[in-house]
C-alpha positions, -999 to +999 in steps of 0.1 A: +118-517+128+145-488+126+181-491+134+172-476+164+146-500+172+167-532+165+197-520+186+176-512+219+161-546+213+192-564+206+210-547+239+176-555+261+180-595+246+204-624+253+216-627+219+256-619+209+250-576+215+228-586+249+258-602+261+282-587+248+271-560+270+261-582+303+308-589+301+315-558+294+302-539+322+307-570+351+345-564+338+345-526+339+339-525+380+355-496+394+388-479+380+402-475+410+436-458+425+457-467+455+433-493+458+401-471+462+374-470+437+374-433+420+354-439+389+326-459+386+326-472+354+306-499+360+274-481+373+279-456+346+280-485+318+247-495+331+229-465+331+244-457+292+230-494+291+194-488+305+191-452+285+204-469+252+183-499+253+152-483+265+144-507+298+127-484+322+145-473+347+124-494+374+132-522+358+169-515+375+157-510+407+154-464+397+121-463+406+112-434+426+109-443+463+077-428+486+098-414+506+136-399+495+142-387+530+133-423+547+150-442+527+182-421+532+178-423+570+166-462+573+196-470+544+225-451+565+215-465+602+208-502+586+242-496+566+260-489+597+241-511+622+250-536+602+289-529+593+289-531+635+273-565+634+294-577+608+326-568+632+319-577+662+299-610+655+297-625+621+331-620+610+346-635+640+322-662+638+337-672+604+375-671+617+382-634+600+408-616+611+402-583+635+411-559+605+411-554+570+446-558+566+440-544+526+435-513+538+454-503+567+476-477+547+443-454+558+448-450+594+454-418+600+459-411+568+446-375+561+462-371+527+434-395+512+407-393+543+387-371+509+394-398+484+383-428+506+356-411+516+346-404+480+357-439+472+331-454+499+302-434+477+312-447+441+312-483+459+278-477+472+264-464+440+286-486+414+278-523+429+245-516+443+234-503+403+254-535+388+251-567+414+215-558+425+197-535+396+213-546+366+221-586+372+182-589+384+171-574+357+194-597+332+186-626+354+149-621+353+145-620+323+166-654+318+148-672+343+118-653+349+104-642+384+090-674+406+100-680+444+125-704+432+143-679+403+144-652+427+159-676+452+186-684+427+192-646+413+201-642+455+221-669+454+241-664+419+245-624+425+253-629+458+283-655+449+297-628+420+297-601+442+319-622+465+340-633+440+352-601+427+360-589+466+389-616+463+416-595+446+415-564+466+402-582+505+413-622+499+391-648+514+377-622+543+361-599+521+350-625+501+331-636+530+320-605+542+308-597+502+289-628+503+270-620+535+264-587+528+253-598+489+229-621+504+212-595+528+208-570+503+199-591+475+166-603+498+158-569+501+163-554+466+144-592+459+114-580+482+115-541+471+132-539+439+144-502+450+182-499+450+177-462+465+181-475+502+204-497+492+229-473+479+225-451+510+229-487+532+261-498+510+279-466+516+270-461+554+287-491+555+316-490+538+317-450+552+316-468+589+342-494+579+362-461+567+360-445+606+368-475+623+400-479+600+408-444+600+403-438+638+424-472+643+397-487+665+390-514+639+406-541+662+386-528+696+354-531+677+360-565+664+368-579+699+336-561+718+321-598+717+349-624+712+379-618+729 
């Protein structure tokens, strides 16, 4: 076995390199200014990961989909539908607060309406390509692929996709994260596609942006529960 050889295998295993590499890119995330995510290290790290180590890209949920122009269209109105949902009923349900009060500094805010928007793609592409392609992938291979592993893999990505909301959103967008990680976990767990997911993640943090940005954030929220 080459040099070559031994490193793609040792990156694609669980030994001190494997997980070496699993930390460093969970801890890269997003390198992000005035609190919106402009680089997306993370995603990137995986993809230098993927290329380096020689997993196929499906393994990461890159397989190409049968349709590019359905999955774009059924990602951005489930995306959105459900950023509405989320709002008006699940949020208040669990006690949230009416708006994000992390990012308020954007209503109205025309000087960086570009670099949110921009912001609400890198999202979308970063954490679907980490918390659903990469950590299934690394997780599978740990535990393998029953009903009960994939299950857990929900469950366990899910949870560190909350977790890392905590910082930037407190305990509402750690809820929200945990919701949202749960429903598209089940689906990337069904599809193990992350194409529709991307376009669904940043519909919905791209609606999120409107109802902040338009101030309405607060209206929406009460639709349901006054």
């Amino acid at each position: 076995m080459s040099n070559d050889d031994a490193t793609a295998a040792a990156l694609r295993g669980l030994g001190p390199l494997g997980l070496a590499a699993i930390l460093i890119i969970l801890l890269a995330g997003n390198i992000s200014v005035n609190k919106l995510p402009v680089i997306p290290a993370g995603g990137i790290l995986v993809l230098v990961w993927t290329w380096r180590s020689r997993t196929p890209w499906r393994e990461i949920g890159y397989a190409r989909p049968d349709s590019w122009v359905r999955a774009v269209i059924v990602g951005v109105l489930f995306g959105a539908a459900l950023k509405i949902v989320m709002k008006t009923i699940v949020m208040p349900l669990l006690g949230a607060p009416p708006v994000n009060q992390a990012y308020q500094f954007l209503i109205g805010n025309n000087d960086l309406l570009p670099a949110a928007v921009w912001a609400m793609f890198v999202a979308g592409f970063s954490e679907e390509t980490v918390y659903r392609g990469f950590l299934f992938e690394r997780l599978q291979k740990l535990f393998g692929w029953t009903t009960v592993a994939r299950i857990g893999i929900v469950l366990v990505t899910s949870l560190w996709f909350a977790v890392v909301h905590y910082p930037g959103q407190g305990l509402p967008g750690v809820e929200q994260a945990a919701v949202v990680g749960l429903v598209f976990g089940g689906i990337f767990a069904r599809t193990r596609s992350v194409w529709m997911l991307m376009c669904a993640h940043t519909a919905f943090d791209l609606t999120a942006l409107v109802l902040i940005y338009w101030n309405i954030e607060r209206d929406v929220a009460q639709l349901i529960f006054k």
